[in-house]
DONUNU-829783 format. One record per residue (C-alpha): residue number from 0; x, y, z. Coordinates in Angstrom, 1 decimal, padded with zeros to 4 digits. Each point is the difference from the previous one (the first is absolute). Last residue first. Layout:
<atom i="NUM" u="X" v="Y" w="Z"/>
...
# end
This chain:
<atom i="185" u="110.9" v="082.3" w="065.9"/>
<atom i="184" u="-002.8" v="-002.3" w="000.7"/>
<atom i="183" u="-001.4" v="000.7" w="-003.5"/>
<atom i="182" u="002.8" v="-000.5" w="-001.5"/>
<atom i="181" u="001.0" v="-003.4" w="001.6"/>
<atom i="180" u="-003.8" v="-000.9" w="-001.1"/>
<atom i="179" u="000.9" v="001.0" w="-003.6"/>
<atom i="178" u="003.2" v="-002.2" w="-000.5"/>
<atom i="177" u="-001.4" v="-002.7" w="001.9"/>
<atom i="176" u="-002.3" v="-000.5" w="-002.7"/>
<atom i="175" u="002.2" v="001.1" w="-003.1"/>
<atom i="174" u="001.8" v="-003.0" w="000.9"/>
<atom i="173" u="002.3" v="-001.6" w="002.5"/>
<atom i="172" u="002.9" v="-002.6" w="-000.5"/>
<atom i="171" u="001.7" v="-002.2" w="-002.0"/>
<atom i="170" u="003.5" v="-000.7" w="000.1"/>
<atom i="169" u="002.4" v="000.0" w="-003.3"/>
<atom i="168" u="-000.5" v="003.4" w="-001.6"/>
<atom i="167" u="001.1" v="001.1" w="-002.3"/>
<atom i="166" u="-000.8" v="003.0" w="-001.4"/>
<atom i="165" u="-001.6" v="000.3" w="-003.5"/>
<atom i="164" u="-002.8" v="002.3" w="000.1"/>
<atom i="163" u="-000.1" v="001.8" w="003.9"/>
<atom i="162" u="-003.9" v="000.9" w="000.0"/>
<atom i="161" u="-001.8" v="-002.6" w="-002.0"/>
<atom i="160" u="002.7" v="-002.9" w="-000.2"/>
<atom i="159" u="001.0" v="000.7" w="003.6"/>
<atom i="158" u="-003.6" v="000.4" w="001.4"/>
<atom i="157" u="-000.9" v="-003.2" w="-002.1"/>
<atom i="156" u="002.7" v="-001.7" w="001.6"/>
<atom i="155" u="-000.2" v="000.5" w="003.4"/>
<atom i="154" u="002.4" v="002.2" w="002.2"/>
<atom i="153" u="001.8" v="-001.0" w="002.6"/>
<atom i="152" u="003.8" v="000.1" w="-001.0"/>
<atom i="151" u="000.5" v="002.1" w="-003.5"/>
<atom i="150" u="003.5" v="000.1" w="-001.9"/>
<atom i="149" u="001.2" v="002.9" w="-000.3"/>
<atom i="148" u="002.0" v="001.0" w="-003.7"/>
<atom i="147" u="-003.0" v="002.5" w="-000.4"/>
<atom i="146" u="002.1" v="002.0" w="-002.9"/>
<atom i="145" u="-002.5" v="003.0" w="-000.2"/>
<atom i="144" u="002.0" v="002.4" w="001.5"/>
<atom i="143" u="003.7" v="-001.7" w="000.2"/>
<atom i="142" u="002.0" v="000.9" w="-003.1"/>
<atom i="141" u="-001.6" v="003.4" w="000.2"/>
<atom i="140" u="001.1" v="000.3" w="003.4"/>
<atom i="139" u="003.7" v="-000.5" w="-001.2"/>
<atom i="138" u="002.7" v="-002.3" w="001.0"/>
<atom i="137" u="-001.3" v="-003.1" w="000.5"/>
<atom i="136" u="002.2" v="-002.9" w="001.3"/>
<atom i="135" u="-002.9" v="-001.2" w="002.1"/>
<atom i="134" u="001.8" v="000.6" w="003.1"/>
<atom i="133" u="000.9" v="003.3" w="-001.7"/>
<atom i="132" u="-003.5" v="000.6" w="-000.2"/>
<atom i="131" u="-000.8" v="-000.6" w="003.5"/>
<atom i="130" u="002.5" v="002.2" w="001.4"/>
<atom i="129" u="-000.8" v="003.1" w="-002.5"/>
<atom i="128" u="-003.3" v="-000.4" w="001.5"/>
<atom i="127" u="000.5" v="000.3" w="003.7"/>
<atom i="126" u="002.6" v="003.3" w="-001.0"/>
<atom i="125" u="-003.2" v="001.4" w="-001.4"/>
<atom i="124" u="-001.9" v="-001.1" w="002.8"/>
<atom i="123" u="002.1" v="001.5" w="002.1"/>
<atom i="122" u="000.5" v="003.0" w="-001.7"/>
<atom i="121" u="-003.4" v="001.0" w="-000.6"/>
<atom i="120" u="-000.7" v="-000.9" w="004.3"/>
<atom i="119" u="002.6" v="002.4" w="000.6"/>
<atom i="118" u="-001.2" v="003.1" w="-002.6"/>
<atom i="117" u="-003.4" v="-000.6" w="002.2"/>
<atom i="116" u="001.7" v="000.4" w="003.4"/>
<atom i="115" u="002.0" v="003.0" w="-001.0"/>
<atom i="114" u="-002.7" v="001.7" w="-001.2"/>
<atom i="113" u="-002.3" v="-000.4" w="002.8"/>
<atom i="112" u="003.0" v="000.2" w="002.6"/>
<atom i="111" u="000.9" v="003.6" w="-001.9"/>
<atom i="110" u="001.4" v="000.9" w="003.6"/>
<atom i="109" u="000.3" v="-002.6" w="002.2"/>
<atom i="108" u="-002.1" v="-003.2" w="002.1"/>
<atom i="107" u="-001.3" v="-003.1" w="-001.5"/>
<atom i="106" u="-002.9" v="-001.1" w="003.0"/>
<atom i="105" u="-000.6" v="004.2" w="-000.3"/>
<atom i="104" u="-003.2" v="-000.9" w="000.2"/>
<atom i="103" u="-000.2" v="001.8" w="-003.3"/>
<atom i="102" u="002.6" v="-001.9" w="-001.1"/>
<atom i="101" u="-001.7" v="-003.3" w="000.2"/>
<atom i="100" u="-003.0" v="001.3" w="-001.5"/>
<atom i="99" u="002.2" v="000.9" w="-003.3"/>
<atom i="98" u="001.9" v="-003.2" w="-000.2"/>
<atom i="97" u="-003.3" v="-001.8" w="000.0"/>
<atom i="96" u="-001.3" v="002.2" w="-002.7"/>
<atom i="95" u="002.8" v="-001.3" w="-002.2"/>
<atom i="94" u="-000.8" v="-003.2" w="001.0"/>
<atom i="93" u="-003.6" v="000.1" w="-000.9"/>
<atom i="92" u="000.8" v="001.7" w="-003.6"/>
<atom i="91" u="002.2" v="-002.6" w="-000.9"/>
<atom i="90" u="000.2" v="001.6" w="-003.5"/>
<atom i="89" u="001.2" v="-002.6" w="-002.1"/>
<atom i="88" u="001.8" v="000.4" w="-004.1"/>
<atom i="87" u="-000.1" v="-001.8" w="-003.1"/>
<atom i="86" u="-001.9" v="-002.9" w="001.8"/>
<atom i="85" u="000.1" v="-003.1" w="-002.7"/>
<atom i="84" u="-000.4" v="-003.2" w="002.1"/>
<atom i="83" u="004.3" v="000.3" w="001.2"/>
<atom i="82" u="-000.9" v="003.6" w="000.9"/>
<atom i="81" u="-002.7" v="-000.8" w="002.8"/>
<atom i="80" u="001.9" v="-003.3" w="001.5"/>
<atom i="79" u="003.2" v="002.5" w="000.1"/>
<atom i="78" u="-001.9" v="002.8" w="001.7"/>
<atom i="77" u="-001.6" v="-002.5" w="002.4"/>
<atom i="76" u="003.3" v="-001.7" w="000.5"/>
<atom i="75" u="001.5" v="003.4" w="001.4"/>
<atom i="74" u="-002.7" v="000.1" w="002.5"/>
<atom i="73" u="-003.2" v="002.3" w="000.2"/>
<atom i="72" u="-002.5" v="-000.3" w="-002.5"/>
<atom i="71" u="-003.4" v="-000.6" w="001.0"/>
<atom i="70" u="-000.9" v="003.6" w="-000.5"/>
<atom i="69" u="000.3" v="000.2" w="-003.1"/>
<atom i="68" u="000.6" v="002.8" w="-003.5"/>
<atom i="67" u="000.9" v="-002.7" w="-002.4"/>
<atom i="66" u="001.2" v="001.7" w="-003.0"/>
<atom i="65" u="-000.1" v="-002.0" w="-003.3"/>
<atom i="64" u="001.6" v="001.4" w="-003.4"/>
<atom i="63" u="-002.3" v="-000.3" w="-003.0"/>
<atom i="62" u="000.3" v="-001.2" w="-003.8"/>
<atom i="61" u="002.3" v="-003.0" w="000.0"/>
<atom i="60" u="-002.6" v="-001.8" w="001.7"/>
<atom i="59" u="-002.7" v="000.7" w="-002.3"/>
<atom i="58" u="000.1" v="-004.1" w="-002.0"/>
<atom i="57" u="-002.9" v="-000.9" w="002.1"/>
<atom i="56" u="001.4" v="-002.9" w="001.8"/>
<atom i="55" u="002.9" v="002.3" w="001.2"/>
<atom i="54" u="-002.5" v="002.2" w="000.8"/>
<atom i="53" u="-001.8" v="-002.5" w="002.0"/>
<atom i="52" u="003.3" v="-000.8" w="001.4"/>
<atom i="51" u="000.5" v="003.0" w="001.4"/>
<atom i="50" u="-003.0" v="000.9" w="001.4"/>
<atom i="49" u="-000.3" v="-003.4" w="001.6"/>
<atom i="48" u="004.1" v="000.5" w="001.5"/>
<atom i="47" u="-001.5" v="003.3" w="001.1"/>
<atom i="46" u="-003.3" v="-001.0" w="001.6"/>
<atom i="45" u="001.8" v="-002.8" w="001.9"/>
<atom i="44" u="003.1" v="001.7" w="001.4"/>
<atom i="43" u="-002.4" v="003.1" w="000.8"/>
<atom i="42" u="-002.1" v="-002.3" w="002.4"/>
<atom i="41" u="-003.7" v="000.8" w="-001.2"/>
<atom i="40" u="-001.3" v="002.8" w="002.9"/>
<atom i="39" u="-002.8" v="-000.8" w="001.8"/>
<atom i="38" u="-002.9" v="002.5" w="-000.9"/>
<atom i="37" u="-003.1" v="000.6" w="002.7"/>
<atom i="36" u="002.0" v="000.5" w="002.6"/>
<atom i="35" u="002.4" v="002.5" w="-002.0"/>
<atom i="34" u="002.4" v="-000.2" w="-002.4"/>
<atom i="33" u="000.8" v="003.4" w="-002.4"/>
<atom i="32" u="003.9" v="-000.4" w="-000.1"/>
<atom i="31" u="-000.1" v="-003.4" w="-001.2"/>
<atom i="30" u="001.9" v="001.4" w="-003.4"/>
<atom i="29" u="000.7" v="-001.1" w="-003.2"/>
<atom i="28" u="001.2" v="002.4" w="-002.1"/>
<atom i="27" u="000.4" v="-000.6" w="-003.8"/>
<atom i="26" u="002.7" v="001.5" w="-002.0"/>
<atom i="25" u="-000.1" v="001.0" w="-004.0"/>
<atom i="24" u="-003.8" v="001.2" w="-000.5"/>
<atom i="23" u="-001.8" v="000.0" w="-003.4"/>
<atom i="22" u="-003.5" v="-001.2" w="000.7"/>
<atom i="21" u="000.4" v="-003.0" w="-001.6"/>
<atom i="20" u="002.9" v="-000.3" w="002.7"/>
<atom i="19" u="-002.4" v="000.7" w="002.5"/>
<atom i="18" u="-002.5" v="-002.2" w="-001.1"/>
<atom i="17" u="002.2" v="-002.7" w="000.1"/>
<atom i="16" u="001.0" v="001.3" w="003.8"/>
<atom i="15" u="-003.8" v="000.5" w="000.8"/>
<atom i="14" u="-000.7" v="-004.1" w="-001.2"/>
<atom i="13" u="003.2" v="-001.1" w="002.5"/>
<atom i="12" u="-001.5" v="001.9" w="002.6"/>
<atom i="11" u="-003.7" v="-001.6" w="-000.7"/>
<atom i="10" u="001.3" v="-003.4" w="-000.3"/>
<atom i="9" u="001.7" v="000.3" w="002.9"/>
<atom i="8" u="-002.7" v="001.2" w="001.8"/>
<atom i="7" u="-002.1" v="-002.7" w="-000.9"/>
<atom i="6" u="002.5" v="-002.6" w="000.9"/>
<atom i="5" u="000.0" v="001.7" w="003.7"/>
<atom i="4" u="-003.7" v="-000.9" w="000.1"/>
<atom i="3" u="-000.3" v="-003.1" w="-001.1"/>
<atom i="2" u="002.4" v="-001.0" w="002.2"/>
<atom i="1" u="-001.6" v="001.5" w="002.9"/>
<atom i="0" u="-001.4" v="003.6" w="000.5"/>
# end
């Protein structure tokens, strides 16, 4: 645990991605899928934007397609966060299992409810997306994944120049620290 901690495992996803371009393959998962109480997941929007850039860094970036398979990602701006630090494409696992419970309680009634309810929630945020490019005047999700044009509000500077390379940032804020302990508590 702590900041130490959480760097590590960084470190160690963004050393398995190298490897795994060595190693030949063209899209890397990252996934939280497997937490427990004994494993707090890494925020997805950190460990992809530090997979990315590490990449980047590496000269391999070019070589591999991201997937972030996660359950912290739930909101339109997630998804947009996620794709604007290199996600090719988001499973929002949690959500989508969220959808499922709820129809089992029958808390979203109807026939094909399950199916219904998931194809929704795709075209929402799909719809959510196509909103916040055009506000950007972007037209494509290629022009957009990988663009990071946010600026960051909270964060420190050695997390951002680490983690989120080259966003600006003009307030201060927490670290790898607090980073790790909100993890934890989650």
């Amino acid at each position: 645990g702590g900041p130490d901690g959480i760097k590590k495992a960084l470190d160690d996803i963004c050393a398995q991605a190298s490897k795994a371009i060595k190693d030949g393959y063209s899209i890397l998962v990252l996934s939280d899928r497997d937490v427990n109480t004994e494993m707090a997941p890494i925020p997805s929007l950190l460990a992809t934007s530090a997979v990315h850039h590490h990449l980047v860094r590496e000269g391999t970036r070019g070589k591999v397609g991201i997937v972030v398979e996660s359950g912290d990602c739930r909101e339109v701006h997630h998804f947009a966060l996620l794709i604007g630090y290199g996600a090719g494409a988001v499973n929002p696992y949690m959500a989508f299992e969220t959808l499922t419970d709820l129809c089992a309680q029958q808390i979203l009634p109807g026939e094909n409810a399950e199916k219904t309810a998931h194809k929704n929630y795709i075209k929402a945020v799909g719809k959510g997306l196509l909103k916040i490019f055009s506000k950007m005047g972007i037209s494509t999700l290629q022009s957009y994944q990988g663009a990071q044009i946010f600026e960051a509000v909270g964060l420190n500077k050695e997390l951002i120049d680490r983690y989120f390379t080259g966003t600006p940032s003009r307030i201060g804020g927490i670290g790898a620290d607090v980073v790790a302990q909100e993890a934890l508590l989650r």
